[in-house]
MIZA-147597 format. One record per residue (C-alpha): x negated, y, z negated; residue in one letter; residue number from 1. Coordinates in steps of 0.1 Angstrom, whole numbers, m for minus. Example, Ala and Ser with C-alpha at 12.3 -4.5 7.8 and 13.67 -1.06 7.14 Angstrom:
# residues 2
<<m123, m45, m78>, 'A', 1>
<<m137, m11, m71>, 'S', 2>
END
This chain:
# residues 183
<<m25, m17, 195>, 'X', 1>
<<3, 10, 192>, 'X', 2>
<<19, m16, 170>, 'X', 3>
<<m8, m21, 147>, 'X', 4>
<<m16, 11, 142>, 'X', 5>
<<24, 20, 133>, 'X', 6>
<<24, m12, 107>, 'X', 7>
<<m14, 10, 93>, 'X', 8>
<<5, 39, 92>, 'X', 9>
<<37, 30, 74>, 'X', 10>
<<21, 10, 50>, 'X', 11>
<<m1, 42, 39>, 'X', 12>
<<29, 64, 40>, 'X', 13>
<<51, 42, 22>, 'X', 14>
<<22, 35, m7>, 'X', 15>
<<11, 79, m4>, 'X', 16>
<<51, 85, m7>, 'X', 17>
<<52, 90, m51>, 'X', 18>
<<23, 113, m46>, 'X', 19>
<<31, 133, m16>, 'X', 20>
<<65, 137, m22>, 'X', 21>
<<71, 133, m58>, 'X', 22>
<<106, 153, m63>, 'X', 23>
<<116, 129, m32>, 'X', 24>
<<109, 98, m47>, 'X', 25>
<<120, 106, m82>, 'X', 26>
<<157, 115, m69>, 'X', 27>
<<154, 77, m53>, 'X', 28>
<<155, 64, m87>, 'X', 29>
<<151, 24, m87>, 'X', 30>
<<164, 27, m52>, 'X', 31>
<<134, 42, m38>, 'X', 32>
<<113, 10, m53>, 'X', 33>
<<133, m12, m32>, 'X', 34>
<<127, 11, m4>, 'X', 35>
<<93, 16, m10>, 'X', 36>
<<92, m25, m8>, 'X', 37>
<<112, m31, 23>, 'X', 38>
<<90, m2, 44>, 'X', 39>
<<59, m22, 28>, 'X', 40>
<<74, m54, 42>, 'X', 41>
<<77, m38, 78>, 'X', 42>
<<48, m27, 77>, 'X', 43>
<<29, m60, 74>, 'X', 44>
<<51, m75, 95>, 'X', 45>
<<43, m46, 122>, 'X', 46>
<<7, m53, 115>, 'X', 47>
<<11, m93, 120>, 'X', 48>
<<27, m89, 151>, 'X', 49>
<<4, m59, 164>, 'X', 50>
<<m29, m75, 157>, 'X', 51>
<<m16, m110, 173>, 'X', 52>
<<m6, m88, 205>, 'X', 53>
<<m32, m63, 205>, 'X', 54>
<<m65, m78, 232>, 'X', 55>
<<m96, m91, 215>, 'X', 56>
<<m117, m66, 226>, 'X', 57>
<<m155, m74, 214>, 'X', 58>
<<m172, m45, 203>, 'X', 59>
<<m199, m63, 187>, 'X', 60>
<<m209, m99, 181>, 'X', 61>
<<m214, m111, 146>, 'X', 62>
<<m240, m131, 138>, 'X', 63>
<<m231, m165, 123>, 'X', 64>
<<m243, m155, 89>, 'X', 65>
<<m214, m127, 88>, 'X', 66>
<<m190, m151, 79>, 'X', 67>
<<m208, m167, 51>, 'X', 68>
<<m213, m129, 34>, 'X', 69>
<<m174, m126, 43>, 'X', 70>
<<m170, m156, 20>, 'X', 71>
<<m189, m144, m6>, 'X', 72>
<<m174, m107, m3>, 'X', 73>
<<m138, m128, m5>, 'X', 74>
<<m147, m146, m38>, 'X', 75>
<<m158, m115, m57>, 'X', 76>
<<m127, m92, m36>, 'X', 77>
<<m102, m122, m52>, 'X', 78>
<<m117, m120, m90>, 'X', 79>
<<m120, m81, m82>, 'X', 80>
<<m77, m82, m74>, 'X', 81>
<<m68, m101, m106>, 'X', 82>
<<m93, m80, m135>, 'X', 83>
<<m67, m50, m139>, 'X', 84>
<<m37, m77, m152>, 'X', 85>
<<m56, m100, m167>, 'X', 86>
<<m72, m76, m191>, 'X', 87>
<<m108, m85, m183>, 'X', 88>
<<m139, m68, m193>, 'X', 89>
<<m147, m58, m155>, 'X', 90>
<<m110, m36, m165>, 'X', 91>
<<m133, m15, m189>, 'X', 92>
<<m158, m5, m165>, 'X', 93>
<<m139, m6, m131>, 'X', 94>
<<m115, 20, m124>, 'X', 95>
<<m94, 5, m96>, 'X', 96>
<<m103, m33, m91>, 'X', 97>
<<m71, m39, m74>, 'X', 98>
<<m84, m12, m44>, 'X', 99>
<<m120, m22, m47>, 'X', 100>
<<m113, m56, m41>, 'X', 101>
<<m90, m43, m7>, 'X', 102>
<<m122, m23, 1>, 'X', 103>
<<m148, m58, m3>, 'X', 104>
<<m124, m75, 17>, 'X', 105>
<<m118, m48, 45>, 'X', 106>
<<m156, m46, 51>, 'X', 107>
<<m160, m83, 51>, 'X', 108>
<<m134, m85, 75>, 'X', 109>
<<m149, m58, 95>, 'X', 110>
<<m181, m76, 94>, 'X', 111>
<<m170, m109, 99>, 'X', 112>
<<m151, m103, 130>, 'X', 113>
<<m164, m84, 163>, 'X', 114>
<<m135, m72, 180>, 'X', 115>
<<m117, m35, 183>, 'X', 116>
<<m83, m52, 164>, 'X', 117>
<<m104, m59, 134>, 'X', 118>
<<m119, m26, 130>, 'X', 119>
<<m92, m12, 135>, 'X', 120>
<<m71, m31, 112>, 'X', 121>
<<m92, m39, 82>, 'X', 122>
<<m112, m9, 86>, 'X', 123>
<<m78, 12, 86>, 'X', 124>
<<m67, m7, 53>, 'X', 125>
<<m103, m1, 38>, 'X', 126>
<<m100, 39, 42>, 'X', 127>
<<m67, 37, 31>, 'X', 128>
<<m76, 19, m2>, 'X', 129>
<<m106, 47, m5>, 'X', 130>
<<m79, 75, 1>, 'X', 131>
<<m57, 58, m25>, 'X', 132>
<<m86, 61, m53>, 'X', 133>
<<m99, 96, m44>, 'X', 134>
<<m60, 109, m45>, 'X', 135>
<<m51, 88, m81>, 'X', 136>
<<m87, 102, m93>, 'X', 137>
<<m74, 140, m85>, 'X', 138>
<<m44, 133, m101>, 'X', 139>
<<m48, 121, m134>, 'X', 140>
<<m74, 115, m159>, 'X', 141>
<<m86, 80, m167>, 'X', 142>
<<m83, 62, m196>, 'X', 143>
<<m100, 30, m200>, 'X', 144>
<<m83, 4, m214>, 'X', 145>
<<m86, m6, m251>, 'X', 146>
<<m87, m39, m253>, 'X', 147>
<<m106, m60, m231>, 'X', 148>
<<m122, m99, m237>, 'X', 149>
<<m134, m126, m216>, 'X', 150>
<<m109, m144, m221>, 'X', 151>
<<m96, m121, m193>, 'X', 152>
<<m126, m125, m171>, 'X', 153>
<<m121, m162, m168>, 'X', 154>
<<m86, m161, m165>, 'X', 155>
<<m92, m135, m129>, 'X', 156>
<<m118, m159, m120>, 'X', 157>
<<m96, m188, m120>, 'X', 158>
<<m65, m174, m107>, 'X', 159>
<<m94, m158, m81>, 'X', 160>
<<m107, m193, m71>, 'X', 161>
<<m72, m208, m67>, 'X', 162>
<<m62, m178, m47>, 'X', 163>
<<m92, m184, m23>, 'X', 164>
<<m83, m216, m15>, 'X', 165>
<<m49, m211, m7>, 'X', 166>
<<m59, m181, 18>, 'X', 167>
<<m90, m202, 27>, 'X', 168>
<<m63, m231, 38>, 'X', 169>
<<m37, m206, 49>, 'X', 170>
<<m61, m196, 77>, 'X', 171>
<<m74, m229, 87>, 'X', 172>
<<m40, m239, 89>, 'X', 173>
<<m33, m208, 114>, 'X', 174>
<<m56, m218, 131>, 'X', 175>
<<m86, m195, 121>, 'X', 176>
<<m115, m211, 105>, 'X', 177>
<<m129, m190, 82>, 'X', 178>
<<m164, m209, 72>, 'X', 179>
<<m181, m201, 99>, 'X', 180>
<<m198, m229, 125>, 'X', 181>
<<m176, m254, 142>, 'X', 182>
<<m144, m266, 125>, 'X', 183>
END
C-alpha cells in the first residue's frame, strides 16, 4: 500500500508544483514541463504496481447494481473529460470538466469496487481533483469561454463514446470485467 500511496502522492505534488512553488518552476523553463511529465509518468506507474501489489482488503461489498451506476458515471465522466477542448456548450457553464469528470469517475470507482485499494486509490485521486479546483478557483478569476456551439458537444460525445470503449476493452482485456454479472 506504501507504494500506492507514494505513486498518489507524487502525482499531486508533481501537478500542485506551478502553484506551490511558482519562482521554482518558472526558473525550469520548458525543462520543468518535461519534468513535470516524467514525475507524472512515475507516478502512475507507482500507482499500477502499488494497487496490483497492495491486498484486496474488502471493506464493503457492492451490490451488483454499483457497477451499472459506475458505467453510467463513466459515460458522462468521458463526455465530461473532452468538453473543455472541444469547445462545447457544457465549457460555458462548467468550470473544470476535465477535474469533474476525474471526480465522477473516482466515486464510481469507489462505488463500484469494495476493497481498501480502491478507496484509497480512486478516492485519493478524487480529493486530489477537488483540491486542484478549490486551489485554481483561489487563484484566478474565471472567465467563461466566448464561443461555444454544439458542434462541440457532439464532437466530446463522440470522442467520449470511442474512449469508453477502448477503456471498456482495455479492462476486459486485463482481465477486469467492468459490466457487472458474469463475463
Amino acid at each position: 500500500m506504501i507504494v500506492l500511496v507514494l505513486g498518489l502522492l507524487l502525482w499531486a505534488g508533481a501537478h500542485f508544483f506551478k502553484r506551490i512553488a511558482p519562482d521554482a518552476r518558472a526558473r525550469l523553463g520548458d525543462r520543468g514541463k518535461g519534468l513535470v511529465a516524467l514525475l507524472l509518468v512515475v507516478s502512475v506507474v507507482l500507482m499500477v504496481l502499488g494497487y496490483r501489489a497492495a491486498p484486496a482488503d474488502a471493506y464493503w461489498a457492492p451490490p451488483a447494481w454499483t457497477k451499472h451506476l459506475n458505467n453510467l458515471l463513466m459515460l458522462v465522466a468521458f463526455y465530461l473529460f473532452g468538453v473543455g477542448a472541444a469547445k462545447g456548450t457544457t465549457a460555458g457553464w462548467l468550470r473544470h470538466p476535465q477535474l469533474t469528470a476525474v471526480v465522477l469517475w473516482s466515486a464510481a470507482h469507489v462505488l463500484a469496487n469494495g476493497e481498501i485499494k480502491a478507496l484509497v486509490l480512486f478516492g485519493g485521486l478524487g480529493l486530489w481533483a477537488v483540491a486542484e479546483m478549490i486551489v485554481i478557483n483561489r487563484a484566478q478569476p474565471w472567465e467563461r469561454p466566448a464561443a461555444t456551439s454544439v458542434k462541440g458537444d457532439v464532437k466530446a460525445l463522440v470522442i467520449g463514446l470511442v474512449l469508453y470503449a477502448v477503456v471498456a476493452a482495455v479492462h476486459v482485456w486485463l482481465g477486469v470485467w467492468p459490466f457487472g454479472g458474469p463475463a
